[in-house]
N, C-alpha and C positions, 0 to 999 in steps of 0.2 A: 542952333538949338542949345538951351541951356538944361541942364539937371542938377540940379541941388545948389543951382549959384554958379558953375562951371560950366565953360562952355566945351561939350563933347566933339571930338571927331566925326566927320561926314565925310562917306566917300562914296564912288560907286567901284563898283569890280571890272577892271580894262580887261585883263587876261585871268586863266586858268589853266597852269599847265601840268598836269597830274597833281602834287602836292604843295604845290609853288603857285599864289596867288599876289596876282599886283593891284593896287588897288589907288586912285586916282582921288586922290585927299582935294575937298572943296571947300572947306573952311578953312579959317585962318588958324584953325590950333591943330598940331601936330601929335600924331601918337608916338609914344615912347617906348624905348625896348622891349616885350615881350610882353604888350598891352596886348590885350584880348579885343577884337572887334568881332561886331555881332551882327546880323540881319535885323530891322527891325520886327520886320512879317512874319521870321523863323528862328527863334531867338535859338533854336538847335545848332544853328551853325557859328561855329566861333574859329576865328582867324587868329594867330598869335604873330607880332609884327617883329622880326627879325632885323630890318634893314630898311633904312629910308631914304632919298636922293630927292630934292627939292617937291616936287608935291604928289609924288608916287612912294609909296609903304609896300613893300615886299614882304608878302605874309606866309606861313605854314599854316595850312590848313590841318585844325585837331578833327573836325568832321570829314563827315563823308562828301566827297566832290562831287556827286551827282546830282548833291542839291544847288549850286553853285551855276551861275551862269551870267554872262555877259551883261552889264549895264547896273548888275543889283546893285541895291542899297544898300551900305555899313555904316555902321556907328560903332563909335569906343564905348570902352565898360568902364574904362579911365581906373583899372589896374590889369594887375597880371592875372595867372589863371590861379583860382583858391578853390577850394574844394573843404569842406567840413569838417570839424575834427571835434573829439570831448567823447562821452561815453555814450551818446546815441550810436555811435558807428561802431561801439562793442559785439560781437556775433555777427556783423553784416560782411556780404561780398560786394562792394561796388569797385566802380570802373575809378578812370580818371577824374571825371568830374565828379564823383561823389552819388554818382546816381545809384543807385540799388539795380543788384544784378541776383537778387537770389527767391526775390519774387515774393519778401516781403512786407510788403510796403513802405512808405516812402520814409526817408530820413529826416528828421528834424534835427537841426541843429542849430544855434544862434550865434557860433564862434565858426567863422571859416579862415582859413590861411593860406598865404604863399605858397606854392612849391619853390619857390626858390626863397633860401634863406642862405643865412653867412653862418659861418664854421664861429663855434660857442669862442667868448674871448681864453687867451693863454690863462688868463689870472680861476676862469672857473673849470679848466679843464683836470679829471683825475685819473689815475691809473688804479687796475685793479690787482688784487693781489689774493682773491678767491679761486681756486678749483672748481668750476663746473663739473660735475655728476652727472654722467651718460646714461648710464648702464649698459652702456656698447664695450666689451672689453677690450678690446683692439684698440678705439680711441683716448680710454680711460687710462692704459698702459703706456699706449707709445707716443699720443701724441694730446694729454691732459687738453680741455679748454678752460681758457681763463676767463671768469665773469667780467665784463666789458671789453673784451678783446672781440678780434676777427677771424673768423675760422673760413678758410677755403675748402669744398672738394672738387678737387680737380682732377679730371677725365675725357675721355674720347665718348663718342655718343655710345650709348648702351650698357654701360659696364656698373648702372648701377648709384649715381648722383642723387638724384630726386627720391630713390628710395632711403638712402640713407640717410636725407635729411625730414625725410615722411618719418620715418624710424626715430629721426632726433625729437621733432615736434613729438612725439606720440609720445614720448617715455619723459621728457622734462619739463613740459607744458603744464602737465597735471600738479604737479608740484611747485610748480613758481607762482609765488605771488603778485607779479605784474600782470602785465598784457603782454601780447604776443602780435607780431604785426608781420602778414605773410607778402610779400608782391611778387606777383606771377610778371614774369618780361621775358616776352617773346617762345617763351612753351606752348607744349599741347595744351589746349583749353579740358582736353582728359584728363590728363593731370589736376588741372584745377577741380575739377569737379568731383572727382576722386576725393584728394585729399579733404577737403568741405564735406562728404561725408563720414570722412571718416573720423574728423574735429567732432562732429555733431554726435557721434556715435558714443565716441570717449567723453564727452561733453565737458571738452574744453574751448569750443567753438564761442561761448559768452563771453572769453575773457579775449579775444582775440578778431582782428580786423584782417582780412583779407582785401588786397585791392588787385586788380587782374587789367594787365596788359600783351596780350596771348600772340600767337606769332599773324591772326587771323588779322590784326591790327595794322595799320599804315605803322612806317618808321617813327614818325613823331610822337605819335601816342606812346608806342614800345619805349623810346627813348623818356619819356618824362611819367614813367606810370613810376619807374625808381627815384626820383624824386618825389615823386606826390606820398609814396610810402615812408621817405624818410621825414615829410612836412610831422607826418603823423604819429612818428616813433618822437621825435623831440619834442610832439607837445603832453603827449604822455611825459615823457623824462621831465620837460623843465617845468611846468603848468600843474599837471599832476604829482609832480616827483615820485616819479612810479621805476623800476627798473622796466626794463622793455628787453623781449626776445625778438631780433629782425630776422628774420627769412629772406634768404632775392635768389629766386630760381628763373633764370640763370642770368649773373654777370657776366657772361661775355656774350651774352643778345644784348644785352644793354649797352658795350663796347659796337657792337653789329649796329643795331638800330641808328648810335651816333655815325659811324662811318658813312652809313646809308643818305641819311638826313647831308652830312658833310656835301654826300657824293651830289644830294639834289639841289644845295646850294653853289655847286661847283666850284669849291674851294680846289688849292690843290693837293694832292697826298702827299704823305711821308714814306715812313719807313714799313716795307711790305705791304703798301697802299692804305694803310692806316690814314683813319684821319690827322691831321699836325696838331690840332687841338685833343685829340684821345688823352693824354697825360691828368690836361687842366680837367678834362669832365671825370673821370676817374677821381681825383685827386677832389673835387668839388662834391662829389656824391658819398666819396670814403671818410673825408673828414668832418661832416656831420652827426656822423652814426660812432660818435664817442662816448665819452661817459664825464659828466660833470658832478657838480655838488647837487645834482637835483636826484639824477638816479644814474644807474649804467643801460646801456644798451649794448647788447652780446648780438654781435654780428655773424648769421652764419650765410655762406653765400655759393652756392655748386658753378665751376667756370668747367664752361666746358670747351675741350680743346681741339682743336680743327685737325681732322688728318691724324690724330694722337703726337700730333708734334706741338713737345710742352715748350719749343724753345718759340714758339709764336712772339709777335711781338708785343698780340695782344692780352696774350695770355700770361707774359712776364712783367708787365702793366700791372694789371690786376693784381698777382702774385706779391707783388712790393708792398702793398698796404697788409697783408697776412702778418698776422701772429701765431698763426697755427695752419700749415698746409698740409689736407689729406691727400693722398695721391692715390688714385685709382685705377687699374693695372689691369688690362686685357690678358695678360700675359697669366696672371694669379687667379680672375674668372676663370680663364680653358682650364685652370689645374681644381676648378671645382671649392675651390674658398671665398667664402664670401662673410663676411664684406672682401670684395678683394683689393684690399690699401696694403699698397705697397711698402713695405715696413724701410725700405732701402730710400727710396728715395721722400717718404713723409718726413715733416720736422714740423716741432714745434719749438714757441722761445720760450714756454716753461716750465725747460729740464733743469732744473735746477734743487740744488737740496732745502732749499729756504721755501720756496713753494711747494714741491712734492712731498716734504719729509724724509724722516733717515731711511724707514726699511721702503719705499716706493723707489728712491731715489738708486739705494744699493742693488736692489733687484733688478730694474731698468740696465743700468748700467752692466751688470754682470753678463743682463741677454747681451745688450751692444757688441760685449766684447768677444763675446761666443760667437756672434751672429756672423761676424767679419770673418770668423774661421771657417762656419760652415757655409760661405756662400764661395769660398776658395775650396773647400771638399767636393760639393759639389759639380763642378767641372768636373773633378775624379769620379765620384760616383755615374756621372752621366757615361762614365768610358767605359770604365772596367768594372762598377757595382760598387755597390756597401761593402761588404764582404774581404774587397782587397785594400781597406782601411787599417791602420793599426788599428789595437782594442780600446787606446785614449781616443783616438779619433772619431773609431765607430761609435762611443759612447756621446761625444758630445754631436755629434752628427744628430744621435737619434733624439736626444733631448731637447737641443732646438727644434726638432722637426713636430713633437710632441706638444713647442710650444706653438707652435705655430698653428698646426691642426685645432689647439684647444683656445686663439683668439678666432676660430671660425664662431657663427652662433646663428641663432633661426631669431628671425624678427618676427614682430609682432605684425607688422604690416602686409608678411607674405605669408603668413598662415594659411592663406584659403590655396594659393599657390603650392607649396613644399609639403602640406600636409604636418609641418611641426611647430609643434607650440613655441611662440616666442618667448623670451625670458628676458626679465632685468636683472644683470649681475651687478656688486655694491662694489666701488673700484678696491676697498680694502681687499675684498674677497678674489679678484683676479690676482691680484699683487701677492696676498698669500699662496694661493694656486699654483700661479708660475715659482715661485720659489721653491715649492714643494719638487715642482719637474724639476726644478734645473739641479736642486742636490741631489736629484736621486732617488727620490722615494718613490716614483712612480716606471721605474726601470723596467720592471716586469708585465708592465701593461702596452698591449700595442697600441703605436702612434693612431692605427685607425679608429679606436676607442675615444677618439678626446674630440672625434668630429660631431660638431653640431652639439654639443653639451651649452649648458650653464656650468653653472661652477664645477666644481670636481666630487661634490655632496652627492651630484646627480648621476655621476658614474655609475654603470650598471655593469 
């Protein structure tokens, strides 16, 4: 069979076994790495060809297997898988193929692309040297984000990841002048559906594409729904030279999904059963999502960590491409703080006085160095009380303590939850705030006062 002057792939399907299809090639031309074969009768179903051994193609199947069955008929697409990209996909939810998932009908577009692309060359690549603006004062404090950088939050299940990047989308979406580009891999499909109204609500959903690969999804799909999002954030950046905000909830389903996939190729594992390729796929999906001469792309991405053990293998993976790790503390939720980031073991890489400024940078620092003292009081205090503190001591005890109460804050997202109105703080405005606590001027006010405020204006 010919198409367009080329002669396509013909095969029929020998085997089917759960996600792993073999397919028994009868023409003389061969498909090629991570060629897409199709049904003709069902053009629904698409095979991506991983491995081939003289006239048998060992496929992953991106459909559903039920449609599949002994002796069908394939044909090649004679590329890989591309899916649609350009401003028709502005406001929409679709899946991996590009299909519309939000029930408004169908997508046009006349540019589609790759999911797989190559990392931007050394000569176009740039680093940023902007301050991202939260309005989260916790984040905006202790661990700034930089515009085209990579922000992690990282946590055990429950403690609060997905809201606080609902949180981020809500309060700096509205204000960016790019797009925003969300992928869901291997989450509740709740969540999805959730945050989509809540885009629509604040009606920043126009400027923003959502693509969704939920945990309801086979391995294959979970694993390249994060690539097909990043196809999309770099043709904004290079095409449009747009800045782009990336969302990936969550990066280590996407580490999962690969392992998964690994597990049905039956390669062999590595270290703590990890797949031995985990590094290169990490390292292949991290290094796209940079920022060139065209625009930046600010990465933010929730990894969530198995068992609360952050020394995972997989989890310290991920962690290596971070410029900014939240860290998210079971331990600081039960004590009723939220967001609860753990101020001890988060960091970012820009503390520095050249990015932050003089008085961010002195004030920062000043907590740091307090902070170290009162988390050695505290063992004391845990024994014998506050009280059997000197009065230096009791003092700086209760002022960190005052700071810490007053990086708590009510989001906008949990309103309907807490009953309190969410607030955006301006990071100059916290940075003055805690200054105020830490000289002193707020001495006479109890630390239980500063829970759940905005700035300090709002103190009642």
């Amino acid at each position: 069979m010919e198409e367009g002057g080329e002669l396509m792939v013909q095969g029929k399907i020998h085997s089917a076994r759960g996600q792993i299809v073999e397919v028994n090639i009868e023409s003389e031309t061969f498909p090629t790495l991570f060629e897409i074969l199709t049904c003709p009768e069902d053009p629904s179903v698409r095979l991506e060809v991983f491995f081939q051994s003289e006239d048998v193609a060992s496929c992953l199947t991106l459909s559903k297997s039920n449609k599949l069955h002994r002796g069908m008929k394939v044909m090649g697409t004679g590329s890989e898988l591309k899916l649609p990209v350009g401003s028709s996909i502005l406001g929409r939810v679709i899946n991996l193929f590009g299909e519309p998932q939000d029930g408004q009908g169908a997508i046009t577009s006349s540019t589609k692309l790759s999911i797989y692309s190559k990392t931007p060359p050394l000569n176009t690549v740039r680093g940023g040297f902007e301050i991202l603006e939260t309005g989260i004062k916790a984040i905006d404090f202790l661990t700034p984000f930089l515009r085209g950088g990579k922000i992690g939050f990282i946590g055990g299940a429950g403690v609060g990841k997905t809201i606080l990047m609902t949180e981020l989308i809500h309060n700096i979406t509205a204000a960016h002048s790019g797009v925003s580009v969300f992928a869901g891999v291997g989450e509740r499909i709740r969540e999805g559906q959730e945050l989509y109204k809540r885009l629509v609500e604040s009606q920043v959903m126009k400027n923003t594409v959502m693509i969704l690969g939920q945990m309801n999804e086979d391995a294959a799909v979970r694993f390249r729904v994060a690539l097909a999002a990043a196809t999309i954030a770099e043709y904004f950046r290079d095409q449009e030279r747009k800045d782009v905000l990336f969302f990936l909830d969550n990066m280590f389903r996407f580490v999962q999904a690969g392992n998964e996939v690994s597990t049905l190729l039956g390669t062999t594992p590595s270290e703590q059963a990890y797949q031995a390729t985990m590094q290169t796929e990490v390292s292949n999906l991290e290094d796209r999502l940079i920022s060139t001469d065209g625009g930046a792309i600010t990465s933010v991405q929730t990894i969530y960590v198995p068992s609360d053990e952050i020394t995972d293998a997989g989890v310290n993976t991920i962690m290596s491409f971070m410029d900014t790790a939240v860290v998210l503390s079971r331990s600081v939720a039960q004590l009723g703080l939220y967001p609860p980031i753990d101020i001890n073991q988060s960091s970012s890489s820009t503390l520095s006085k050249n990015l932050l400024g003089e008085d961010h940078f002195q004030v920062l620092t000043s907590f740091q160095q307090s902070l170290d003292r009162y988390n050695k009081l505290s063992h004391i205090v845990a024994i014998v009380g506050e009280s059997e503190l000197s009065p230096a001591d009791q003092q700086l005890f209760s002022r960190i303590k005052k700071v810490i109460n007053y990086l708590t804050q009510p989001f906008f997202v949990t309103e309907a939850h807490t009953g309190r109105k969410g607030v955006f703080v301006p990071k100059a405005t916290t940075v003055s705030d805690i200054n105020l606590i830490l000289v002193g001027r707020l001495d006479q006010i109890p630390a239980e006062k500063l829970m759940y405020i905005g700035a300090l204006k709002d103190l009642k």
